[in-house]
N, C-alpha and C positions, 0 to 999 in steps of 0.2 A: 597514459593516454596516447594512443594511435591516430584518433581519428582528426587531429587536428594538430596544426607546430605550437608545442608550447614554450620554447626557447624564451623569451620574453614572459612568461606566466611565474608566480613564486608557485602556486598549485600545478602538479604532472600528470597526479593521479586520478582516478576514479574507477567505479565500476562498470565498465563497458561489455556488453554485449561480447562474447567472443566464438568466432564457428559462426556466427549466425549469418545466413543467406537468404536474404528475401526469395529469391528466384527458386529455392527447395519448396516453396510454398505458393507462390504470386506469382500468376501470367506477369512480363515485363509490362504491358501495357496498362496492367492495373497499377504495377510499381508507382509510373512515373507520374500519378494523380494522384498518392499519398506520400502523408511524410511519415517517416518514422514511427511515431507514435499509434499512431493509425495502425500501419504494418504491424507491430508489435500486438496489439490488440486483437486484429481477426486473425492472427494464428492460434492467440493463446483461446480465443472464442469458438475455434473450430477446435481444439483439444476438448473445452467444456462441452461441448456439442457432443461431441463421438462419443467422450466417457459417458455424458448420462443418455447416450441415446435418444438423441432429440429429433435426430433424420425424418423420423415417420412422420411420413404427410399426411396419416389421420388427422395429426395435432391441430386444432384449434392456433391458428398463427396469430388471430386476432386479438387473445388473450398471453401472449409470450412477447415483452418488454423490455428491454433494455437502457440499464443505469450506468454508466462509466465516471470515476472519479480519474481528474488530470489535476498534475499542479500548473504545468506551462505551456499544455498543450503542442500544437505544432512549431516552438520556436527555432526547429532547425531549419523549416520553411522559409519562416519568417528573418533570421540571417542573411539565410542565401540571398533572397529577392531584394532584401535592402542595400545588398550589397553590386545585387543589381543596376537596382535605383541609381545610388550613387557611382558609380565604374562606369555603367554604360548605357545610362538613360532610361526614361520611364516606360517606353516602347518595349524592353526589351526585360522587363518584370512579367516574370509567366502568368497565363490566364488561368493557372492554376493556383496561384499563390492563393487567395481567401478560402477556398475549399479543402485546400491540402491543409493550412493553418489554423483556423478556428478550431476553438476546442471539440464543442461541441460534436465534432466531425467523426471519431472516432463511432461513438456510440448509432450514429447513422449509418456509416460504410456496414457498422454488422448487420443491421435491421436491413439493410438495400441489400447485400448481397444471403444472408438466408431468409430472407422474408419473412421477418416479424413485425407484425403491427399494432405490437400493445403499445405501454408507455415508454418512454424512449428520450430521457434527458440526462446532462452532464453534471455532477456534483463538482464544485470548484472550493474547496475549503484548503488551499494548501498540501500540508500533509496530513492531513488528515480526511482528505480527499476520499482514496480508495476504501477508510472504512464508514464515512459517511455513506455511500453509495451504494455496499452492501446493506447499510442500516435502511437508508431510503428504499433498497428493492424488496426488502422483509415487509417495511410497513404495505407496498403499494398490494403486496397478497394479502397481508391481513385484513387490509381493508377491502378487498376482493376485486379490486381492477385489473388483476391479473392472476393467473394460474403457475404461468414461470417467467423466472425474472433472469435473465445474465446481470451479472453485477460483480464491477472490480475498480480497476486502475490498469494505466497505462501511460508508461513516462519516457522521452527520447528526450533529457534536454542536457546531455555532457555534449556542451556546446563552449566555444570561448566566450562569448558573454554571459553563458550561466557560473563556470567557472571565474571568471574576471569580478563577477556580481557576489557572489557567495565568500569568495576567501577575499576579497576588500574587506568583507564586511565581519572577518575573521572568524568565519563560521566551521571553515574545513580545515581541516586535519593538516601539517606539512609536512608529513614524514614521508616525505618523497624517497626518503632513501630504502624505506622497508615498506612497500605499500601492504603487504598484507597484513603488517602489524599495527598498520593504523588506524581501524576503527575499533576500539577499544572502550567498550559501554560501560559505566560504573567503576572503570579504573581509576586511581588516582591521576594520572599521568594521560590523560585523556587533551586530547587538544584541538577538537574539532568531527566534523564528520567524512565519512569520504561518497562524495556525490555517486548515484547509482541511476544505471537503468532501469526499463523490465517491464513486462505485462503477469498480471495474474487474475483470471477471469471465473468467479464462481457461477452454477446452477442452481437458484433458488426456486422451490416450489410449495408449494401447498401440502402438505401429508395426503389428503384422500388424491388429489390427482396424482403425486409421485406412486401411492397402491396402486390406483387402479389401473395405469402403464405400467405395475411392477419395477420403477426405477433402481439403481445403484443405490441405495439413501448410505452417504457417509458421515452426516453428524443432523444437528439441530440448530437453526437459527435460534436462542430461546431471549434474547433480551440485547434493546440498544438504548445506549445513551449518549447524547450530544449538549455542550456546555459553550459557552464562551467567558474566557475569563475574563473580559473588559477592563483589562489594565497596561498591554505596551504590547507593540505590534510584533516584537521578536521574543523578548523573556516571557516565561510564563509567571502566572502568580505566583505572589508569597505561599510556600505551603502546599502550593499544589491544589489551590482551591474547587478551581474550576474543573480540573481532573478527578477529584476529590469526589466532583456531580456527577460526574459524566459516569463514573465507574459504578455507583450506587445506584446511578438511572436504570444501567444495563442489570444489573444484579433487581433489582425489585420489579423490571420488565418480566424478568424470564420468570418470579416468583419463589425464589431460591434464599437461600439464609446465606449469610457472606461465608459462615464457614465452610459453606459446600464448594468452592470455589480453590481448587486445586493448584493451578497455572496459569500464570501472568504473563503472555508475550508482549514485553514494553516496548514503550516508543526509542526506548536506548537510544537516543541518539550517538553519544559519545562528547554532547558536548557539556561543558562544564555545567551549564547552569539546568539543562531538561535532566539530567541525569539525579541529579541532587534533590530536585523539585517531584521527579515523578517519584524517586526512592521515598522519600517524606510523605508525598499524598496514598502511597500504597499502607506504610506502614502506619498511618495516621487512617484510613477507612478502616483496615481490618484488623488492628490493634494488636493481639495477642495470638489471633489465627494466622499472621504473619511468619509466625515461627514453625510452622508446617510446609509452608508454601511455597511451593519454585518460582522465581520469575527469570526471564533472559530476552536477551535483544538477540534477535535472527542482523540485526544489521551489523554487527562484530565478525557476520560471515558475506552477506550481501550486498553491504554498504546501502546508502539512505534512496531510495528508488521514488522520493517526495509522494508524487500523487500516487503513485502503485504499490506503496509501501504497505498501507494498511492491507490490500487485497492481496500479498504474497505473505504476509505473516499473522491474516486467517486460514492459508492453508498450512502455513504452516503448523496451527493450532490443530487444524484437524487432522493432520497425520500424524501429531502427537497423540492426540487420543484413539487414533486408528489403532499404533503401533507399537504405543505405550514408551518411547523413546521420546524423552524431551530435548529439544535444541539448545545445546550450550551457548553461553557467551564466551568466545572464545578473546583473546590479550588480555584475560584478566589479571594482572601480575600484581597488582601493588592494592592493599586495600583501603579505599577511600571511606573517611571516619562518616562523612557523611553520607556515604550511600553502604548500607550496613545489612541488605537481604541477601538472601543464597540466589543468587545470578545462574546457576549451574557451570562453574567456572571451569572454563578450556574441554571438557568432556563431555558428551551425550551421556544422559541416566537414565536408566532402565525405572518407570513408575508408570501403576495407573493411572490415567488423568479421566475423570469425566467433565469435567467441566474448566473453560478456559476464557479467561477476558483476554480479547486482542484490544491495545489501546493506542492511538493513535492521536499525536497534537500538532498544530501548526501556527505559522504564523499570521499574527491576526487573532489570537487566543481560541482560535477552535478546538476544539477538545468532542474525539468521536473515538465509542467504545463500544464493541461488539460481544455478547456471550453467547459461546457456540458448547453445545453437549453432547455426549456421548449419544446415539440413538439406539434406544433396547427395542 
């Protein structure tokens, strides 16, 4: 960790942002009325933009939406200014604090600065955040209140209180000494997550309006499912119950037979008990077709990026299927008895994928699963 003294911390590590310069992207003036998160988002919204060619101001703006999933929103804001507060009085708490802080804020600054004025609210589920949010902006075209939807995550919170909050509560990872070998999904030797940043922001549309603008089309929203396991605010259920829903919701959404279902990007966290739990509820829905199947955690390469998680490991899915290269799990060294699938271990594999659940769970027992297809 760079951006803060962690001398006093038992956690050093994380996934921070590295190279990145706001100012390569954001007049300064816009900087200093966003926080981070914020930032991170209208860059990665202005990538989604350029790729599917959304510039044209023929577009109906009135029908083009925006969904963001955060887990903590602006809490690097909300730091500063309380520290504010207490240092140097209440006078001297910026009049920017509640606008740069609120979650919600992200999914706004996009709509105000390209002018879109469909639907436009923030999914708050944890981590499972960023795939609720794509799942929310699929439903809001099919039920036709809009034509395109932006939909993602976006997370700034390797902060000292999120770090301070997180490994008290013995969630993350200590291997300070090897941080790249630390986040280690479905290993034995597994011992926590390593906190992450990140924005990742998809273009969702309609099929006849993506024809008839002739769009990019790179895959298929085809089916979402969300659960909650209503059993403890941090473990998941016994079994995998509630994931168990959530995955079977998104597979009989899209209208598919579970054998069709190729690759599994899990929520990996790397920690002892999601890893065990999600292993159990996969091999427990798809029973014998289990033994065909790849699954792997992008976050053994990314580390846990909470609320933007789910929205960087849908795309991940879809470049898999683009490119036929599945993402390994990489420190898999040691095999743990209870987690017993083919992880893709330490190597990318050359297969066709058509179809892929991205799954995604948080705390608070949300449970949000996305099935994205191949598009012929």
């Amino acid at each position: 960790i760079k951006s803060f003294d962690t001398s006093e911390f038992a956690i050093k590590i994380a996934g921070e942002l590295k190279n990145f310069q706001a100012e390569d992207y954001l007049e300064h003036r816009e900087i200093r009325k966003l926080d981070p998160f914020s930032i991170f988002s209208l860059v990665t919204a202005q990538e989604a933009i350029t790729s599917a060619g959304l510039q044209d101001t023929n577009l109906n703006f009135e029908r083009i939406g925006v969904i963001l999933g955060t887990g903590v929103g602006g809490i690097q804001t909300l730091e500063q200014q309380h520290e504010n507060l207490i240092g140097r009085g209440p006078r001297r708490v910026s009049p920017f604090f509640v606008p740069k802080m609120i979650a919600n804020i992200a999914a706004g600054q996009i709509s105000i600065k390209f002018g879109f004025k469909g639907p436009n609210h923030t999914i708050i589920s944890a981590c499972a955040s960023g795939t609720d949010a794509i799942g929310s902006a699929f439903r809001m075209i099919q039920y036709g209140d809009a034509d395109v939807m932006l939909a993602g995550g976006s997370e700034a919170s390797v902060t000292g209180l999120t770090i301070a909050g997180f490994g008290n509560m013995k969630a993350l990872s200590k291997r300070n000494e090897n941080p790249q070998a630390a986040s280690r999904p479905f290993d034995k030797d597994r011992d926590g997550f390593v906190l992450a940043e990140g924005s990742g922001i998809l273009v969702l549309e309609s099929e006849d309006h993506a024809r008839l603008r002739g769009a990019p089309i790179l895959g298929e929203i085809g089916g979402y499912g969300a659960t909650d396991d209503a059993f403890h605010v941090t473990q998941p259920s016994e079994g995998g119950k509630g994931a168990i829903q959530a995955m079977r919701l998104a597979v009989n959404d899209a209208g598919i037979n579970l054998d069709e279902v190729d690759y599994v990007n899990a929520h990996g966290t790397s920690t002892v008990f999601n890893d065990k739990t999600e292993s159990a509820g996969i091999s427990t829905l798809f029973g014998e077709n289990v033994r065909k199947m790849k699954i792997s955690s992008t976050k053994s390469m990314t580390g846990h990026a909470l609320g933007a998680s789910g929205a960087l490991e849908a795309i991940a899915c879809i470049k898999a299927i683009q490119t036929g290269i599945l993402p390994p799990t990489i420190n898999y060294a040691a095999k743990d008895p209870e987690c017993s699938l083919d992880y893709v271990p330490n190597i990318a594999q050359e297969q066709k994928i058509n179809t892929a659940l991205s799954n995604s769970f948080g705390f608070g027992g949300h449970n949000a699963v996305i099935l994205i297809k191949r598009w012929i």
